[in-house]
N, C-alpha and C positions, 0 to 999 in steps of 0.2 A: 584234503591233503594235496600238497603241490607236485607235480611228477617233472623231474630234475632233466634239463635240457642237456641233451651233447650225451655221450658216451659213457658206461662204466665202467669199472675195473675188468669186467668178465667180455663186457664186449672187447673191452682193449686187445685183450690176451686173445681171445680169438682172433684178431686182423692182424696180432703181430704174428701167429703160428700160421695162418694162410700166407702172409707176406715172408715167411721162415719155407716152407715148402714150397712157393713159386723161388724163392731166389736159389733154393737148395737143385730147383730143375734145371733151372738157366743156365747153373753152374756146370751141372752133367753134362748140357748139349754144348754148353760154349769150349768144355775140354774136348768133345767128343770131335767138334771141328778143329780144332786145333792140330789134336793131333790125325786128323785124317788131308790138312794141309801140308802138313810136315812132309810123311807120306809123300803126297802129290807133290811136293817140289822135290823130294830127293827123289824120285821117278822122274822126273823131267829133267833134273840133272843129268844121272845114268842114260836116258836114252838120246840126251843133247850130243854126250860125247859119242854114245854108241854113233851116232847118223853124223855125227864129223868122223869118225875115223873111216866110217865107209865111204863118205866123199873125199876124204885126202887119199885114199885107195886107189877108188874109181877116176879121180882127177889122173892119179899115174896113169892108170890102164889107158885112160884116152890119148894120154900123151906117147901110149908105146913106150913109157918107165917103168914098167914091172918090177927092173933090178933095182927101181929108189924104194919099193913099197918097205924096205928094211927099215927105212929113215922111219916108216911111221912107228914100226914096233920098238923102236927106241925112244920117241919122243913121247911126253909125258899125256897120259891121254886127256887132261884137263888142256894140254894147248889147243883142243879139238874142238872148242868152246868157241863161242862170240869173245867172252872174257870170263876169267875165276870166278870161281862161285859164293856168294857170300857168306865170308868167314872162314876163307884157305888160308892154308898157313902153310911154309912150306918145311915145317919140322915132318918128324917120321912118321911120326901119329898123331891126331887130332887133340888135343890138348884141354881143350873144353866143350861144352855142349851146343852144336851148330855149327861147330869147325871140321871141314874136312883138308884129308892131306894126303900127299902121294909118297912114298917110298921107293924112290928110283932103284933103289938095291933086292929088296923083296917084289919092286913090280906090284905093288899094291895099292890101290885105292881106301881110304878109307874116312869116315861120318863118323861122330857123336853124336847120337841124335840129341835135342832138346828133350824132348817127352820120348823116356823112353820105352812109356807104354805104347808106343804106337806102332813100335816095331817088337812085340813080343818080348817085352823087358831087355832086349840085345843093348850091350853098354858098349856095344861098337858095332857098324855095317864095314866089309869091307868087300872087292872086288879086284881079283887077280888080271893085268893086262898082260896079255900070253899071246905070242906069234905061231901063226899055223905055217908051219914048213912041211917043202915036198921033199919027196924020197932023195932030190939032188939036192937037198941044204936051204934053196931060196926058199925066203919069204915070200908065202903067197897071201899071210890074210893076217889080222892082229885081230884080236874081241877082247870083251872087257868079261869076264866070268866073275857070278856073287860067291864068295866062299860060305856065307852066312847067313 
């Protein structure tokens, strides 16, 4: 008897169920980066603006303007960037997933994430900019506080 070259039915099905559970892993780790980039760039947002608001601060202080530091708790804290971040908008809320926006009324920062399992299923990040004043009224300091 002649023994049949190439592959059978039963080998098939076995290379397509290994090739079914390598691509079912790929898929786990390629989301698992994903959303742990997400993540790291809305962290590097938050902390871009945090370390410009404390150089347009400390920029006064050097200059002996103390009494402009008010100017910063009024200005939106994304001006505190090189440039916007990709996919601001400048409605009151973020409007779809990847878009952040600021509400100059509420003082609030806020994200839609993309994946929003990356952030503990949250369907919105947001971050209160709040002025530290002293007992005489002036502004001494702005920060950006997570509410969420």
């Amino acid at each position: 008897m002649k023994r049949q070259s190439g592959a059978n039915k039963f080998e098939f099905a076995i290379i397509v169920v290994i090739f079914s559970v390598l691509a079912t892993a790929l898929m786990a780790r390629l989301n698992a980066i994903q959303e742990e980039a997400e993540r790291t760039e809305v962290e590097l947002i938050v902390r871009n603006i945090r370390v410009g608001i404390q150089l347009a601060i400390g920029e006064r202080i050097m200059r002996g303007e103390e009494d402009r530091i008010s100017e910063v708790a009024l200005a939106s804290p994304v001006d505190f960037l090189g440039h916007k971040p990709r996919g601001f908008t400048d409605a009151k809320a973020p409007a779809a997933p990847g878009q952040w926006s600021y509400d100059p009324v509420r003082r609030e920062l806020g994200y839609q994430p993309r994946i929003p399992g990356a952030f503990a299923n949250a369907a919105e990040l947001r971050w209160r900019y709040v002025a530290q004043v002293d007992s005489l009224g002036r502004t001494v300091g702005v920060s950006l506080v997570g509410i969420n």
